[in-house]
C-alpha positions in Angstrom: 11.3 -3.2 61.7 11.2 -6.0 64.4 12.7 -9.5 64.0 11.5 -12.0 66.5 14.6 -14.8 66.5 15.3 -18.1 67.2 11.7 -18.8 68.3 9.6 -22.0 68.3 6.8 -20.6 66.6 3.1 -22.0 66.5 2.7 -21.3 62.5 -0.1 -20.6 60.7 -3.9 -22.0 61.6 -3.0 -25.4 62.1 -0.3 -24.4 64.9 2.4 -26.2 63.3 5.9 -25.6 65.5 8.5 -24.5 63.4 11.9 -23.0 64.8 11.8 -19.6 62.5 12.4 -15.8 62.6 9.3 -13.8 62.6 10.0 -10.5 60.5 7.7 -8.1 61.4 7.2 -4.5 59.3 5.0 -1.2 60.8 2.2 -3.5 62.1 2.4 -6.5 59.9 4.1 -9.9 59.8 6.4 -10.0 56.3 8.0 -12.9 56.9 8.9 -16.7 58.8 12.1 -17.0 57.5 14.8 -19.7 58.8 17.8 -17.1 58.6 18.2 -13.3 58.8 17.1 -10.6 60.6 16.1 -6.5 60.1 15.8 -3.8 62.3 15.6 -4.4 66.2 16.1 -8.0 67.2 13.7 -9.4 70.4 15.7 -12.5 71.2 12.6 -15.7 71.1 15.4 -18.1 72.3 13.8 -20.6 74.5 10.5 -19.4 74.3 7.5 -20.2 72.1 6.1 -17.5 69.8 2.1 -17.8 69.8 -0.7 -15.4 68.2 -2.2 -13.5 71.3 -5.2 -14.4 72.6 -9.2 -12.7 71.9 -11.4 -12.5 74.9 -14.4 -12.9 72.5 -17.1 -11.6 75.5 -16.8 -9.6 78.0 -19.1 -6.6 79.8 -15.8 -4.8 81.0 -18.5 -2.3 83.3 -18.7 -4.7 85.8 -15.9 -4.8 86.9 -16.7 -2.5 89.3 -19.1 -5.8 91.5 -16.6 -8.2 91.5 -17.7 -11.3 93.1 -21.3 -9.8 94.3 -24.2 -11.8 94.5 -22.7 -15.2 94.7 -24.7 -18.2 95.4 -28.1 -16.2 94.1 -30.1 -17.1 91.0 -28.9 -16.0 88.0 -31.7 -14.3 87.3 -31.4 -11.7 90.2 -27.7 -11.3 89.3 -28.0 -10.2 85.9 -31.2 -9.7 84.4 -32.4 -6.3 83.2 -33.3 -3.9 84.2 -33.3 -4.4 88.1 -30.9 -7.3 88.3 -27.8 -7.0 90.8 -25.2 -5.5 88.8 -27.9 -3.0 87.2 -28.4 -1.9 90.3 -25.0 -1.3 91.2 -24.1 0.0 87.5 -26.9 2.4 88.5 -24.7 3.5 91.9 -21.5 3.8 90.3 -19.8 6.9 89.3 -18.4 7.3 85.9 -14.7 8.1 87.3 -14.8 4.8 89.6 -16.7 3.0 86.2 -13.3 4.4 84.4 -10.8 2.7 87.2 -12.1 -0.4 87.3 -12.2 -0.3 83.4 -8.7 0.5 83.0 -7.4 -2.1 85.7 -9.1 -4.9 84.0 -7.2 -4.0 80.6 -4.3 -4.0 82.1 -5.2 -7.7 83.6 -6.0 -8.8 80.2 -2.8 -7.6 78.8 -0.6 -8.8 81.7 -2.1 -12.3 80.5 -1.7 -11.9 76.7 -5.3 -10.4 75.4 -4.6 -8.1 73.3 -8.6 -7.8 72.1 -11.5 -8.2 73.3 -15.2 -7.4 72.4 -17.6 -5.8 75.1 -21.2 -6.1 75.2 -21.6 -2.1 76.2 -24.5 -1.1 78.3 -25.9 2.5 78.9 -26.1 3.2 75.4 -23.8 6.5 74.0 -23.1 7.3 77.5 -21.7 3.8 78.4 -19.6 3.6 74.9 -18.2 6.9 76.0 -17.0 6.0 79.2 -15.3 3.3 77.8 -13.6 5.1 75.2 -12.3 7.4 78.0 -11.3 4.7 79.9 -9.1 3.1 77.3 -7.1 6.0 76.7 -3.0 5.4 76.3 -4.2 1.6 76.9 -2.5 -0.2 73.9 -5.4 -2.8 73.3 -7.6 -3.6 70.3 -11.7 -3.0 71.6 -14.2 -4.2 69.7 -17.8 -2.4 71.3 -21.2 -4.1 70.8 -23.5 -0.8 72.4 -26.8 -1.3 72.8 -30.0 1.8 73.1 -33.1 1.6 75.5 -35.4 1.6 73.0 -34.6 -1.5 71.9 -36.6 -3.1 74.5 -39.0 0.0 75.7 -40.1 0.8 72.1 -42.8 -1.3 69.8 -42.2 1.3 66.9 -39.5 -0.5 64.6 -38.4 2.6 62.9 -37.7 4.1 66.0 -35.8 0.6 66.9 -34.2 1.6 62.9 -33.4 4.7 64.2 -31.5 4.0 67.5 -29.6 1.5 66.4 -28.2 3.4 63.6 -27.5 6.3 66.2 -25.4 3.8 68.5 -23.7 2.0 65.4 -22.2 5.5 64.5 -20.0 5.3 67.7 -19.4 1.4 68.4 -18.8 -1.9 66.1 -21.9 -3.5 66.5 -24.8 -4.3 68.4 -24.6 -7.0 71.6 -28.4 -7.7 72.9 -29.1 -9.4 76.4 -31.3 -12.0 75.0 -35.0 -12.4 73.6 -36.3 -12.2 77.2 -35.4 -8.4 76.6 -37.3 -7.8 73.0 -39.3 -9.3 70.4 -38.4 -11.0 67.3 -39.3 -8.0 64.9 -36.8 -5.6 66.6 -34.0 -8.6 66.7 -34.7 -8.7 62.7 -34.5 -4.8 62.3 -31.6 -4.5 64.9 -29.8 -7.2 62.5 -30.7 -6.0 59.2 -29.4 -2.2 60.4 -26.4 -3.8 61.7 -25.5 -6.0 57.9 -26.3 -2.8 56.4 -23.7 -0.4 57.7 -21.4 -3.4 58.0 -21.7 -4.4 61.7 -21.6 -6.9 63.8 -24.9 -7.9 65.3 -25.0 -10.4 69.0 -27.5 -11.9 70.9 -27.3 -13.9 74.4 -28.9 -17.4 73.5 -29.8 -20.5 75.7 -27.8 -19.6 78.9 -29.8 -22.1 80.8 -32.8 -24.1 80.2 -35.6 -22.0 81.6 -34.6 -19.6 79.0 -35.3 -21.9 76.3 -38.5 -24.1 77.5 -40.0 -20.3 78.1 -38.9 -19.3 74.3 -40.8 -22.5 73.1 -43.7 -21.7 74.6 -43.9 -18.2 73.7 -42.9 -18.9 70.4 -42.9 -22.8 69.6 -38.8 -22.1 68.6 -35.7 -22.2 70.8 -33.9 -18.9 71.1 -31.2 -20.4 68.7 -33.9 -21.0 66.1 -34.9 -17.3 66.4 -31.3 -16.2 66.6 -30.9 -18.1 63.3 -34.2 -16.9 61.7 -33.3 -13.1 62.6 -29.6 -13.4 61.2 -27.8 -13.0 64.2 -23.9 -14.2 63.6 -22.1 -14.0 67.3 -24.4 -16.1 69.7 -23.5 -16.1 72.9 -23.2 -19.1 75.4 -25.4 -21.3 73.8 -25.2 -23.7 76.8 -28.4 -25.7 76.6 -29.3 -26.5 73.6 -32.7 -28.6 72.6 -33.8 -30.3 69.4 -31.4 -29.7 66.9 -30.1 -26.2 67.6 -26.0 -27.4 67.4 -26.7 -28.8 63.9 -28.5 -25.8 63.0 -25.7 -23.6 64.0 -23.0 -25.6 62.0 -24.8 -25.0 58.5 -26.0 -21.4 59.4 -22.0 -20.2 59.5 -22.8 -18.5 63.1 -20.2 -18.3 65.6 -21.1 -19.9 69.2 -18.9 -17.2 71.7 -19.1 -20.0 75.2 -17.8 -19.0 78.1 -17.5 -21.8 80.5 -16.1 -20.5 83.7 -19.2 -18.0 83.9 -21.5 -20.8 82.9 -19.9 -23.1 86.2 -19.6 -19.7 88.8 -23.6 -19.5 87.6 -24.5 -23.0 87.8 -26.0 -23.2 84.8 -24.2 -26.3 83.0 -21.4 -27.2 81.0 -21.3 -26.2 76.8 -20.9 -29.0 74.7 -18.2 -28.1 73.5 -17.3 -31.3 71.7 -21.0 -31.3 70.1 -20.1 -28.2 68.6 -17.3 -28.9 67.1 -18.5 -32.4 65.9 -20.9 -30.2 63.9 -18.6 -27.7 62.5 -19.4 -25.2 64.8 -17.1 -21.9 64.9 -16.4 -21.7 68.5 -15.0 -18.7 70.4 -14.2 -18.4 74.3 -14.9 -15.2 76.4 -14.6 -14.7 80.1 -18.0 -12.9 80.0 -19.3 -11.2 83.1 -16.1 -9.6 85.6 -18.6 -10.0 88.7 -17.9 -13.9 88.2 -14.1 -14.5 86.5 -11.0 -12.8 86.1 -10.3 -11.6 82.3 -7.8 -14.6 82.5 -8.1 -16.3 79.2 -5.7 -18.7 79.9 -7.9 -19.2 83.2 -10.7 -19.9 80.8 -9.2 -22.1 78.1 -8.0 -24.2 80.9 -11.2 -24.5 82.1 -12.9 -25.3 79.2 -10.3 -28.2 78.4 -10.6 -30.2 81.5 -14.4 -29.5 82.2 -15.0 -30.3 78.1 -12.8 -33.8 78.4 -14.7 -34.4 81.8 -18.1 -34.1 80.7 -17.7 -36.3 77.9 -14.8 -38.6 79.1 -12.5 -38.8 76.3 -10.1 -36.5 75.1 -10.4 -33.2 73.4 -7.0 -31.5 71.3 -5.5 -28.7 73.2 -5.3 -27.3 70.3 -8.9 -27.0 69.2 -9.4 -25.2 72.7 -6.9 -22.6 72.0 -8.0 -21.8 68.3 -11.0 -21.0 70.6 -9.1 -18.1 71.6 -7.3 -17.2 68.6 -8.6 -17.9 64.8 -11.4 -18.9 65.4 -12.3 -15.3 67.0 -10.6 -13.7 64.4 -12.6 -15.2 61.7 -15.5 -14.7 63.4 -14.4 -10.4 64.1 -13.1 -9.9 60.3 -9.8 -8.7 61.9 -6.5 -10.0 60.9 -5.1 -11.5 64.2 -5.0 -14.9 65.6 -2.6 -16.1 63.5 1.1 -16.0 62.8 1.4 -15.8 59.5 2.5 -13.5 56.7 0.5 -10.7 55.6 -1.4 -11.1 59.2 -1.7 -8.3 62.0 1.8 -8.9 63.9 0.1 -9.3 67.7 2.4 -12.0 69.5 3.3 -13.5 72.6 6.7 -14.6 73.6 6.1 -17.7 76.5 9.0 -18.8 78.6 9.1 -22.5 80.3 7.1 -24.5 77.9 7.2 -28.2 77.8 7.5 -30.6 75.3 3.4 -30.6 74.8 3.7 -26.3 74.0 0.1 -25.7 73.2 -1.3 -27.4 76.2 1.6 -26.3 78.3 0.3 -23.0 77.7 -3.2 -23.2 78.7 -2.3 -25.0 81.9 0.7 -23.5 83.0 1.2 -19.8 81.7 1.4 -17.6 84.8 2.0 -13.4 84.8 5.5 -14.2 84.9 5.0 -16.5 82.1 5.0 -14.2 79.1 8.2 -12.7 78.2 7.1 -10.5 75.8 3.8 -9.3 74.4 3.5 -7.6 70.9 0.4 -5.5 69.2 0.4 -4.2 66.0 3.8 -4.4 65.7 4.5 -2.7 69.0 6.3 -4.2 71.8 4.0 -3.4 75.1 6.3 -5.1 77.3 9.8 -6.9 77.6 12.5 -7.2 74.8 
C-alpha cells in the first residue's frame, strides 16, 4: 500500500482542492481520508496532487521527422499515401522507428502523460513495432491500427475482414479521414469495431477545403458523415459548417482537438468555447510529433490563451484541463482522470503551485515541476 499525505488534492470531477491523504491499494485509490496512513508514505507536503494527464492523439511513428516540412501545405505534409512523413515512414528502419518511439514516451512521462492513444499506421507491422518499442516503458497505450485495404479495397467484406484481423492486435480503429475511403467502408469499419467492443476514429474537418470538397461529393460535411457512420472519437473538428457543433453535442461523440498542431499547420483555431457551449465532450492531443512536442501541459496552455483570444472573454482553466483528464477518460472507458475512490490510482505530485493551482499548472509546470508521478499504483519516479 501507498499513502500520499498531506497533499492539496484536486478531488473528484469537479477538481474540488481539498487537503487529504490519498490511500492507494495494488493499483486502485481506496480512500481520501483527512487522517491516517498505510503502508509506504510519499510525503504530498507542499505540492498539489492531480490525476495525470491523457494525450488523447498522437501518431507516436513520427517522431522519427521532427519539424520537416515546415512552412509547406498541409496537404504535402501529411496526406496519404505520398505525403512527407509517408515518405520518410517509408525510409525509416524499424530499429531507428523503435528509438524515436521510446524517447517520445519517456518525454510524455517526464511531463506527466501517463496514456495516450496512437493512430497506428503500417497495419500489423506498425502495431508491432510499437509494441516492441514500449517494452519496460511503464505507460498505458491505447492503439487505433489501421489495414490498407481500407482504402485500396471496394469489397466490404474484405474491408469486414481486415479490420477484424487488425482489431485482434490493437484497441480500435483510427482512419485518416473520408478523403482516404468511402462512406460504406466507414459504416463497416464502425459496425466491426462496436461489435468486438472497439473504439472506432476518424480525422474530421481539419481545415476547410476538407469540408467544402465533402459537400460537394456528398452534399454532407465530414461531421455529418462521421455522425451518420457512428464514429465516436472525431478528431480535430476545426472548421465546422452549418450545424455540425450542435450535431455533435446530441450525438454523445467526443471532439479529440489539438490546437498547437492546428496553429504549426495554419489551419485555424477550434472553437473550443462552441463546443462546450453545446455540450460537447472535448479531449486535447498533441497529434502529429513532426509539429509539437508530446507536452500536454504545452498544449493545454495553448489551447487556453489561443481559446480566450479568439473569442475575447474568459474560458475556466479548469474546463481546459478536464480536456486532458476526464473528459478523455470517459471518452476511453478506462478508469483514470480522476482522483477518486474506486478510480485507477495514476497521479501527479506538482511542486510550486500558486494560489490559482489548476491554472498554475498548465502555465507554469516545467520537467522539474513534477515531484512525483504515479501509474497504477506504481511510483515511476520520486518519493
Amino acid at each position: 500500500m501507498i499513502t500520499i499525505k498531506n497533499a492539496n488534492v484536486l478531488c473528484r470531477e469537479d477538481m474540488e482542492l481539498k487537503r487529504l491523504n490519498i490511500i492507494i491499494q495494488d493499483n486502485e485509490i481506496v480512500e481520501l481520508t483527512r487522517r491516517g496512513s498505510k503502508g509506504r508514505v510519499v510525503d504530498g507536503q507542499n505540492c498539489v496532487a492531480a490525476p495525470t494527464l491523457i494525450n488523447s492523439h498522437v501518431h507516436i511513428g513520427d517522431s522519427v521527422a521532427k519539424d520537416v516540412g515546415d512552412g509547406e501545405p498541409i496537404e504535402k505534409i501529411v496526406k496519404p499515401p505520398d505525403g512527407i512523413k509517408h515518405q520518410i515512414l517509408q525510409k525509416t528502419s524499424p530499429e531507428e522507428m523503435m528509438r524515436s518511439m521510446r524517447n517520445s514516451m519517456k518525454e510524455m512521462l517526464q511531463t506527466g502523460t501517463t496514456t495516450f492513444v496512437d493512430f497506428r499506421e503500417g497495419g500489423l507491422e506498425g502495431i508491432e513495432i510499437l509494441e516492441k518499442a514500449s517494452l519496460n516503458i511503464p505507460i498505458r497505450k491505447i492503439v487505433l491500427g489501421r489495414h490498407n485495404a481500407f482504402h485500396e479495397s471496394k469489397d466490404l467484406s474484405e474491408i469486414k475482414m481486415a479490420a477484424t484481423k487488425i482489431l485482434n492486435h490493437c484497441d480500435g480503429i483510427g482512419l485518416s479521414g473520408f478523403g482516404e475511403i468511402e462512406d460504406d467502408v466507414a459504416e463497416v469499419i464502425v459496425e466491426t469495431c462496436s461489435n468486438m467492443n472497439k473504439l472506432s476514429a476518424i480525422h474530421v474537418a481539419e481545415y476547410l477545403k476538407l469540408q467544402t470538397e465533402s459537400m460537394e461529393i456528398s452534399g454532407k460535411t465530414e461531421i455529418k458523415r462521421a455522425l451518420d457512420a457512428g464514429f465516436k472519437l472525431l478528431i480535430h473538428m476545426t472548421e465546422p459548417m452549418n450545424n455540425d457543433i450542435e450535431a455533435v453535442g446530441k450525438s454523445g461523440a467526443t471532439v479529440v482537438s489539438c490546437p498547437r498542431s492546428n496553429g504549426a499547420l495554419s489551419v485555424g483555431i477550434p472553437p473550443l468555447k462552441e463546443m462546450l457551449d453545446n455540450g460537447v465532450n472535448v479531449a486535447l492531443g498533441t497529434d502529429n510529433l513532426m509539429f509539437n512536442s508530446p507536452n500536454m501541459f504545452s498544449e493545454m496552455e495553448y489551447a487556453l490563451k489561443v481559446t480566450r483570444a479568439l473569442y475575447k472573454t474568459h474560458i475556466s482553466p479548469v474546463e481546459i484541463f478536464k480536456m486532458a483528464t476526464v473528459n478523455p477518460a470517459r471518452a476511453l472507458g478506462i478508469e483514470t482522470g480522476v482522483i477518486e475512490e474506486g478510480k485507477t490510482a495514476d497521479i501527479m505530485l506538482i511542486k510550486g503551485v500558486s494560489g490559482d493551482p489548476i491554472l498554475s499548472i498548465i502555465n507554469r509546470t516545467g520537467y522539474n515541476s513534477i515531484k512525483t508521478l504515479i501509474k497504477d499504483g506504481s511510483v515511476i519516479f520520486g518519493a
